[in-house]
C-alpha positions in Angstrom: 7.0 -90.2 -29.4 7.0 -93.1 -26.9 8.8 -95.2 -29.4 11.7 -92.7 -29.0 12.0 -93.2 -25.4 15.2 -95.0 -25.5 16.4 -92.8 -28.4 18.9 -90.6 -27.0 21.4 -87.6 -28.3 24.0 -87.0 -26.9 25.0 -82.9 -27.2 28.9 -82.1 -26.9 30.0 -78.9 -25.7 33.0 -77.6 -26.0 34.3 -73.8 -24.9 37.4 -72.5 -24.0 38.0 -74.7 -20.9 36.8 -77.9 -21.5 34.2 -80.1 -22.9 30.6 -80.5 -21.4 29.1 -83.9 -23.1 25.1 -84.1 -22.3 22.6 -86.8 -22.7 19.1 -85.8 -24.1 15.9 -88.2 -24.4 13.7 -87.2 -27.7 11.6 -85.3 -25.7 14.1 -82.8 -24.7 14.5 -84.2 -20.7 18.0 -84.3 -19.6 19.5 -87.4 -18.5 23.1 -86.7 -17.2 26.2 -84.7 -18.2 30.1 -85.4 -18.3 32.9 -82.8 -17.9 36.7 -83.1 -19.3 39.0 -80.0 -18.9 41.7 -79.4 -21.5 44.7 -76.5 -21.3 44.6 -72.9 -23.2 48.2 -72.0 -24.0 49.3 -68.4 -23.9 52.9 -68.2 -25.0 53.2 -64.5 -25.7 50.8 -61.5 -25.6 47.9 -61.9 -28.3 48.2 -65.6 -28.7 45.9 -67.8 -27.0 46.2 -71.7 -28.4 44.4 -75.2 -27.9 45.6 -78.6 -28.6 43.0 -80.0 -30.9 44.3 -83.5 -29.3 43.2 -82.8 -26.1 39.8 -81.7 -27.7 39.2 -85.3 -29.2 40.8 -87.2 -25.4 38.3 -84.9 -24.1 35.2 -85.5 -26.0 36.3 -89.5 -26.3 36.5 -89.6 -22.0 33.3 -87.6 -21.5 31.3 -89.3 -24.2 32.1 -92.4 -22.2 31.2 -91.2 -18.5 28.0 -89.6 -19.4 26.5 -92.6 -21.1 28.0 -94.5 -17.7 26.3 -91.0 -15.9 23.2 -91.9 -17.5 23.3 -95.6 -17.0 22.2 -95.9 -20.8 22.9 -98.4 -23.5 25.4 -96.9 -26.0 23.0 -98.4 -28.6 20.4 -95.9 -27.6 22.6 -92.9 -29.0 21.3 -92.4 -32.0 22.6 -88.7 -33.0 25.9 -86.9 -31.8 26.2 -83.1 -32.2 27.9 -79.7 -31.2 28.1 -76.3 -29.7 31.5 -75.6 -29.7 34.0 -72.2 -30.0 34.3 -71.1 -33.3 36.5 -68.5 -35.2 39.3 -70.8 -34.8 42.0 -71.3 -37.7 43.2 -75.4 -37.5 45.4 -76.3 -40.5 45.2 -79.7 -41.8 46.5 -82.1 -45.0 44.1 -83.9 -47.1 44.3 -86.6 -44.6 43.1 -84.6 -41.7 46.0 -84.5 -40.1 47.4 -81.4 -38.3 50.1 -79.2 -39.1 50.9 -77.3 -36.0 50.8 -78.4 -33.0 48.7 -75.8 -31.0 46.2 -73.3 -33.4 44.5 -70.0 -32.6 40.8 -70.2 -31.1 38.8 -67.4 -31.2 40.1 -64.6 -28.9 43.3 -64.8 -30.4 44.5 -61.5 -31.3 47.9 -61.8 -32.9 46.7 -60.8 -35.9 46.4 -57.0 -35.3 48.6 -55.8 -37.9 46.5 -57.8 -40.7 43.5 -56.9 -39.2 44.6 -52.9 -39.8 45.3 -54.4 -43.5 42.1 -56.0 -43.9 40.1 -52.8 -42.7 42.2 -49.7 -44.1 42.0 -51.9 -47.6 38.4 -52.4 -47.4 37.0 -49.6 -44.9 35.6 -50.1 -42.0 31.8 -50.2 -42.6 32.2 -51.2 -45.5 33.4 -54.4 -44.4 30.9 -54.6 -42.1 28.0 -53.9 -44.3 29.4 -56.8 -46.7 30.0 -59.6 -43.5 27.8 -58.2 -40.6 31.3 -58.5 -38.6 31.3 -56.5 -36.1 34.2 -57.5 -33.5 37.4 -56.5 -33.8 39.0 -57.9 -37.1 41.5 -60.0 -35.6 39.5 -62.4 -33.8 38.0 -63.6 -37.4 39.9 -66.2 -39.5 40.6 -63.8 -42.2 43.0 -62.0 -40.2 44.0 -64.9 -38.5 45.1 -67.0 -41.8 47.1 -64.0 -43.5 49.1 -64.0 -40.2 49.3 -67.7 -40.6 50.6 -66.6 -44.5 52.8 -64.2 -43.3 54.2 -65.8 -40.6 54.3 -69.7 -41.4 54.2 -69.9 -45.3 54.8 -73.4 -45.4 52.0 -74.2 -43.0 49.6 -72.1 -45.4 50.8 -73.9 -48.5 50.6 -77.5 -47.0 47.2 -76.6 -45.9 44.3 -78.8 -47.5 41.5 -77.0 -45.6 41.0 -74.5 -42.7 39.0 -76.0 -39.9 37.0 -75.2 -37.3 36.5 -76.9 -33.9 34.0 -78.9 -34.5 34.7 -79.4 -38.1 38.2 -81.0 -36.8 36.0 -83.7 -34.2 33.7 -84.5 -37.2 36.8 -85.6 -39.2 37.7 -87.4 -35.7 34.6 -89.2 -35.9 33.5 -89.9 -39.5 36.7 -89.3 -41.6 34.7 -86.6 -43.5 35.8 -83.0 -44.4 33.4 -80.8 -46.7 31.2 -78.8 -44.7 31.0 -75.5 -42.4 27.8 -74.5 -41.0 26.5 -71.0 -42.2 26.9 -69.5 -38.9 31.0 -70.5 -38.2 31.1 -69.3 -42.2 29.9 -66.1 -41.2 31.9 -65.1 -38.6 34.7 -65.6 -40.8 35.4 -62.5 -41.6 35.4 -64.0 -46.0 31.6 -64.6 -46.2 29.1 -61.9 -47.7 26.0 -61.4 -45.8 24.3 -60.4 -48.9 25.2 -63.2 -51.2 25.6 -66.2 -49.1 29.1 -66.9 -50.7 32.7 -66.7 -49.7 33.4 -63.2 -51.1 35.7 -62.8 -54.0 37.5 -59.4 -53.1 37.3 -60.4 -49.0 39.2 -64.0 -50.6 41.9 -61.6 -52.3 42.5 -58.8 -49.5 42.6 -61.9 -47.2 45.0 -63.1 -49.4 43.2 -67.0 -48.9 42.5 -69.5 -51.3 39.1 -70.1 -52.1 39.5 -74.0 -52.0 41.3 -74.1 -48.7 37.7 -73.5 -47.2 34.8 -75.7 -46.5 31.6 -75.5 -48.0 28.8 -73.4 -45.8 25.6 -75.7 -44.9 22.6 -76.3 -42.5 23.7 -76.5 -39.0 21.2 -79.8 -39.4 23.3 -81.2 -42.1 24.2 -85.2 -41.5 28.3 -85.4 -41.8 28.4 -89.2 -41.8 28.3 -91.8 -39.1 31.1 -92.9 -36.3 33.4 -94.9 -37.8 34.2 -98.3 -35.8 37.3 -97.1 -34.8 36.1 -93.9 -33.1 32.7 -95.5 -31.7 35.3 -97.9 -29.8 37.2 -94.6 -29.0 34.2 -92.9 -27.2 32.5 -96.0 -26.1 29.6 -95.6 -28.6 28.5 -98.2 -31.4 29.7 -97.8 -35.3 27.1 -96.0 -37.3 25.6 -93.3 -34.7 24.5 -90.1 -37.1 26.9 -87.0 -36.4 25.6 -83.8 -37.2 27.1 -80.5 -37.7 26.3 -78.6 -35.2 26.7 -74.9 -34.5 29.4 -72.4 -32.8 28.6 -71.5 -29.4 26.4 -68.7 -29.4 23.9 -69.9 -31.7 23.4 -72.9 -30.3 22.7 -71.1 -26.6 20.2 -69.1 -28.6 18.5 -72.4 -30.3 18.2 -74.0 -26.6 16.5 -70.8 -25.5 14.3 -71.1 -28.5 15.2 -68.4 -30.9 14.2 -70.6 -34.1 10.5 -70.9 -32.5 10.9 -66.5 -32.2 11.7 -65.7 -28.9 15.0 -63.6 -28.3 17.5 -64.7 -25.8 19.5 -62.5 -23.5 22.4 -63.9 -21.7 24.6 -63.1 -18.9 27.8 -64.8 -19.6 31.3 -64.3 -19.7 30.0 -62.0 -22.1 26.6 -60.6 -22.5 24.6 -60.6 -25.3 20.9 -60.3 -26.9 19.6 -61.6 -30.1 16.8 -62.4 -32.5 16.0 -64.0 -35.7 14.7 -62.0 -38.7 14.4 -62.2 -42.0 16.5 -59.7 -43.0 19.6 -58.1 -40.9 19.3 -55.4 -38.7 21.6 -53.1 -39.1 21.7 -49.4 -38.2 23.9 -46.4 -40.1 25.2 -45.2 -36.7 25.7 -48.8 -35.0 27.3 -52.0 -35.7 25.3 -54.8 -34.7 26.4 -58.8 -35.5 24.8 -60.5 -38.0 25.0 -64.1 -39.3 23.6 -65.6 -42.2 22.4 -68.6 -40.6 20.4 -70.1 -43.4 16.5 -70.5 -44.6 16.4 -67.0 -45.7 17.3 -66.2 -41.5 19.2 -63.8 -40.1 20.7 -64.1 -36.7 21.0 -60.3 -35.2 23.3 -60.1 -31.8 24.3 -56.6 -29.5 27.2 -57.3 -27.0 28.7 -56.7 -24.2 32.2 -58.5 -24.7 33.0 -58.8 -20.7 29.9 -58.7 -18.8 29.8 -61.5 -16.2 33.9 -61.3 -16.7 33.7 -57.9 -15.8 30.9 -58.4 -12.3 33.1 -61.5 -11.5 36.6 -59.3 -11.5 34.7 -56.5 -9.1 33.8 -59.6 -7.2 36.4 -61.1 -6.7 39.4 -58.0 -6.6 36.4 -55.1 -5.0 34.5 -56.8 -2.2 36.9 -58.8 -0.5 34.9 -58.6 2.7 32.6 -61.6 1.0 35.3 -64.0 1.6 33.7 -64.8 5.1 30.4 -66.0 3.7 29.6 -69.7 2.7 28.0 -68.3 0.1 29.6 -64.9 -1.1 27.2 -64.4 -4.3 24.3 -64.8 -2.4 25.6 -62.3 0.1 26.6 -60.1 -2.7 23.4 -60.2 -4.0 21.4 -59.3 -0.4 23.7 -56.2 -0.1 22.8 -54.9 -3.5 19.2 -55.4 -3.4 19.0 -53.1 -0.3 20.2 -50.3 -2.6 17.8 -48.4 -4.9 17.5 -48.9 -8.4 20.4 -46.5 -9.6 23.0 -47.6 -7.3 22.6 -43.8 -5.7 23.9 -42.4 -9.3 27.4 -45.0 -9.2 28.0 -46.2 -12.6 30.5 -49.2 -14.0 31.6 -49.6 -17.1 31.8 -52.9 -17.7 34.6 -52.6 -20.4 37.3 -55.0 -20.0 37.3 -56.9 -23.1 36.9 -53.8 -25.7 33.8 -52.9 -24.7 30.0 -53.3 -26.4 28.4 -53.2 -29.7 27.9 -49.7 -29.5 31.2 -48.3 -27.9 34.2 -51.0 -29.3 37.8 -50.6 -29.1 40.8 -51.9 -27.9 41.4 -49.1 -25.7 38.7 -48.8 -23.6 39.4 -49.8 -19.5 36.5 -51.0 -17.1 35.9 -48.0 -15.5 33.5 -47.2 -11.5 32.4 -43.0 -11.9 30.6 -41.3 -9.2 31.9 -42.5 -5.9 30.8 -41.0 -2.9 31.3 -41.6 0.9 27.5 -42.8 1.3 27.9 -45.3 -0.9 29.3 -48.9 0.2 30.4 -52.3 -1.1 26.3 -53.2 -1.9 26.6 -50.2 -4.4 29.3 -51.3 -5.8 28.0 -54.8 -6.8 24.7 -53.1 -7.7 26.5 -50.6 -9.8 28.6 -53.5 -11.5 24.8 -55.5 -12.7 23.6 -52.3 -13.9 26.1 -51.8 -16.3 26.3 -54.8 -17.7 22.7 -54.1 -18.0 22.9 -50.2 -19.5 25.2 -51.7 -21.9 22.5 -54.4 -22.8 19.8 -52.0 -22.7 21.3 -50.2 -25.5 20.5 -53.1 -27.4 17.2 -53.9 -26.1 16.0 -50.1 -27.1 17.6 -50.6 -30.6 15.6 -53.6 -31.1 12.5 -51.7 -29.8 13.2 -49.2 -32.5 12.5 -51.7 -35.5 9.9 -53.6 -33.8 12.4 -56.5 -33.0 12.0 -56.5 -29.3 9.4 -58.9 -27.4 7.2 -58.7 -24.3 9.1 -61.7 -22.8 12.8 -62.5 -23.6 14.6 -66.2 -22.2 17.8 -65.2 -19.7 20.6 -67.4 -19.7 23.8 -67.7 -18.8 25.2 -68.1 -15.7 24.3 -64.7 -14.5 20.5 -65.6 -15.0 20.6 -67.4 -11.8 20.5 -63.9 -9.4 16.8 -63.0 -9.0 17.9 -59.8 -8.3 20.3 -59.1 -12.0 17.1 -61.2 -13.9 14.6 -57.9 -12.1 17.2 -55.1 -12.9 17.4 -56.9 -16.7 13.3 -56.8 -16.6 13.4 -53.3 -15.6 15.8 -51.8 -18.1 14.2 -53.8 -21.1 11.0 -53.4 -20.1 10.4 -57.0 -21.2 9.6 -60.4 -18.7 12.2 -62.3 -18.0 12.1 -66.5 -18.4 14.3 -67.9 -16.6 14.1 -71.4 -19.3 14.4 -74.8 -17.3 18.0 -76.7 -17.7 19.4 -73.6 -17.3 22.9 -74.4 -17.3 22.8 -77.3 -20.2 20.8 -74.7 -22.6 23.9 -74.9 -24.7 24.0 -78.8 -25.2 20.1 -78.2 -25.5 20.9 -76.2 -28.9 23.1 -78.9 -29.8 20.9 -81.9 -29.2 17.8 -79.9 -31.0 20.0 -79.4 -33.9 20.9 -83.2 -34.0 17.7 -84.4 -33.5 15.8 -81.9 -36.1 19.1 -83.3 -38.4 18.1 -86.6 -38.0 14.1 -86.6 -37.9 14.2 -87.3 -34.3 12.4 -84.0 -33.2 10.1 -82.6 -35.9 10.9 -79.1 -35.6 13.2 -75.9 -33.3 10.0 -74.6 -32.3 9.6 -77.7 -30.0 12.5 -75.9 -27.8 10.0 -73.1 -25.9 7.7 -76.2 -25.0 10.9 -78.0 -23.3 11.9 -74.8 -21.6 9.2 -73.1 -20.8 9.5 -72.0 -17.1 7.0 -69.8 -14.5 10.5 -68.0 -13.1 9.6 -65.1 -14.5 10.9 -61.5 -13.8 7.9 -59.2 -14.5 9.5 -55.4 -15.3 8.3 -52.5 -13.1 7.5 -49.3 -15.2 8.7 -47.0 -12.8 12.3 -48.5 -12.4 12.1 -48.7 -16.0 11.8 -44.7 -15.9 14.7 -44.4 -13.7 17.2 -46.5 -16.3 15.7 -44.4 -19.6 16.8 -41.3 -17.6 20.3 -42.3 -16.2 20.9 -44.1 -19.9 22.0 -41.1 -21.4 24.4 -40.2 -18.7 26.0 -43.5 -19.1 26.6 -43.1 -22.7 28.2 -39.6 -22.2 30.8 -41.3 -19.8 31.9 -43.8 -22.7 31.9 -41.1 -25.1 33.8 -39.0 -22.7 36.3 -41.2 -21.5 36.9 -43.2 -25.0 39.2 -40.4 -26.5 41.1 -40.8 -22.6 41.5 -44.1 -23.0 43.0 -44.3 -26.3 45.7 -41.2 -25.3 46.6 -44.0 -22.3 46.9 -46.4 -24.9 49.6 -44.7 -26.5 51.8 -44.1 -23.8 55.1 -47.0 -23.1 55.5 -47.6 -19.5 
């Protein structure tokens, strides 16, 4: 290993915002990180755009000032790979070039009306059973290439192949289009779970070309090397390996070490929990997500589509009276942590974004039940963790039902950094809490794993607990746990009581 001292990878990762590029020694140590923003368009309701452009002037300027960050020889970059948004629909010709000017990324919802197609033609579960899909239809690329169909014809028929992000930087880089990792193929909405193929009937309700696709592979596969051209571009040398890479969310999960079995739960923008298995886990009454992410693996995922969204908006529009702190999420988190576990019987539904994996639909509204006069802004911020939590928990006992769940789960995300949400997480699931070190590049981490496993640099995924392994532990306390299994229930009846409301609201023009 020592003669991989000076053998560096550098991890790219791109979300909806910007680009995050990282550099990674061989033996997992981060060395320095570069950030470039680039603009989301939203020209009407339902349509939310990138410029793949700025993605490449993005990932060319930070690939330069984190090797400058770094003060490393370009030379030393020996592998380049991604964790990047997925789900997106980028038409291109046989050249690689573009042929719009702005695509859809992933929470584009334009596609509605095909997505009603897709699922009245199909069925609902039944779709579901064959992909392991679980969000709403529109967000996939199936949906969101029969709009492109039925909206842009000519687009669809000049198309060559149907990229994704990362796909489109690979082609940026090496002047190679073929493959698709498993993963970004499975949340396509046109992949069977059970066959590992691009389904034939999803293909012809979709209304999609077989060959317009790319060809699903190991997120480890080797694409080809930088081109001289782009090497001058980023400020890297001609030949560097470029890997495939993974979409987002897996490659948080393979930074917190879910190839070498542990199960990540993070606190995001969304929240989430998932495990590997060798088979999907899937319930008849719930719809979990599962991705096919090769080696005879499944990837198993429960959501909460706008946790950290959700605590940020009470934040931010509830508890103005934080403004006068230095630190207002530090005082936000002393004022809940002098309220007991139960927030005095206050519950928030953290439901912005269409709510969880076990109560999804368009319809639903974040919602605060059980006000009372004793109750003050440290119950509201303590209600708002909780629910993200209950709506986690949900997960965490499901997984407990088929012996899927651990004794010690890895938090990330950016909500992992309050002691006191990491202890109300411990409690609910009953599980410790790791808090993994490079908390805020686990991400890249994935990436640079993937790349270096890709390349032979690192032997193996399992090598990821070793470089995260932390002693910020939350340990759970069984009799808090009590209290959240008996106020669970209650929680659930308010979804189930105020869904049906919600979707009467939705009907009504104002």
């Amino acid at each position: 290993m020592a003669d991989n001292k000076k053998k560096l990878i550098l991890a790219h990762d791109l979300g909806t915002s910007g680009d995050k590029a990282c550099l990674f020694d061989t033996e997992g140590n981060f060395l320095a990180e570069a950030y470039t923003e680039y603009p989301t368009y939203y020209p009407q309701e339902g349509f939310i755009e990138h410029d793949p452009t700025t993605w490449w002037e993005a990932v060319k300027n930070s690939s330069k000032e984190v090797v400058k960050n770094a003060d490393a020889n370009p030379a030393d970059v020996k592998a380049i790979s991604f964790s990047a948004h997925g789900m997106g629909v980028i038409p291109v010709d046989r050249e690689g070039n573009l042929l719009v000017d702005r695509v859809m990324i992933w929470n584009d919802s334009r596609s509605t009306k095909e997505a009603e197609y897709i699922v009245n033609t199909v069925g609902e579960r039944r779709h579901y059973e064959m992909t392991g899909n679980s969000f709403d239809l529109a967000l996939y690329p199936a949906a969101k290439i029969l709009w492109l169909k039925r909206n842009m014809p000519e687009v669809y028929d000049k198309t060559w192949k149907f990229l994704s992000t990362k796909e489109y930087l690979i082609h940026k880089m090496t002047g190679f289009i073929r493959y698709t990792d498993y993963g970004e193929a499975g949340m396509s909405g046109l992949y069977n779970l059970n066959t590992h193929e691009w389904d034939e009937e999803l293909l012809r309700v979709s209304e999609v070309d077989r060959d317009k696709l790319l060809e699903p592979a190991d997120s480890t596969q080797v694409m080809g090397e930088l081109t001289k051209d782009a090497a001058e571009q980023m400020g890297l040398c001609e030949g560097t390996k470029v890997v495939l890479g993974s979409w987002d969310n897996y490659a948080c999960a393979t930074g917190a070490g879910v190839r070498g079995g542990s199960m990540p739960v993070c606190l995001g923008t969304a929240g989430w929990l998932g495990v590997n298995h060798s088979a999907p886990i899937m319930t008849p009454d719930n719809m979990t997500n599962v991705v096919y992410v090769g080696n005879d693996t499944y990837f198993t995922s429960i959501h909460s589509h706008s946790a950290g969204a959700s605590y940020d908006w009470v934040i931010r529009n509830l508890c103005g009276s934080l403004e006068k702190y230095e630190k207002p999420l530090a005082k936000a988190e002393e004022l809940a942590s002098k309220v007991k576990p139960g927030s005095d019987k206050l519950f928030f539904l953290p439901s912005m974004f269409s709510g969880n994996t076990f109560y999804s639909s368009s319809a639903l509204n974040g919602s605060f039940v059980g006000f009372k006069m004793l109750q003050d802004t440290g119950h509201v911020i303590r209600a708002a963790m909780e629910g993200v939590g209950f709506d986690l928990m949900m997960g965490a006992n499901l997984f407990r039902e088929v012996g899927a769940m651990p004794e010690q789960c890895n938090l990330i995300g950016g909500g992992a950094h309050s002691g006191l949400w990491g202890q109300i997480i411990a409690d609910m699931f009953q599980s410790r809490m790791m808090r993994p070190k490079n908390l805020q590049y686990i991400g890249a981490l994935g990436a640079a794993i993937i790349a270096g496993v890709g390349t032979g640099l690192f032997e193996n995924f399992e090598m990821a607990l070793e470089i995260t392994k932390s002693d910020n532990i939350s340990v759970p306390d069984p009799e808090t746990g009590e209290i959240y299994q008996k106020l669970l229930p209650v929680y659930k009846e308010f979804y189930e009581a105020l869904l049906p409301v919600y979707r009467d609201l939705q009907k009504i023009e104002l």
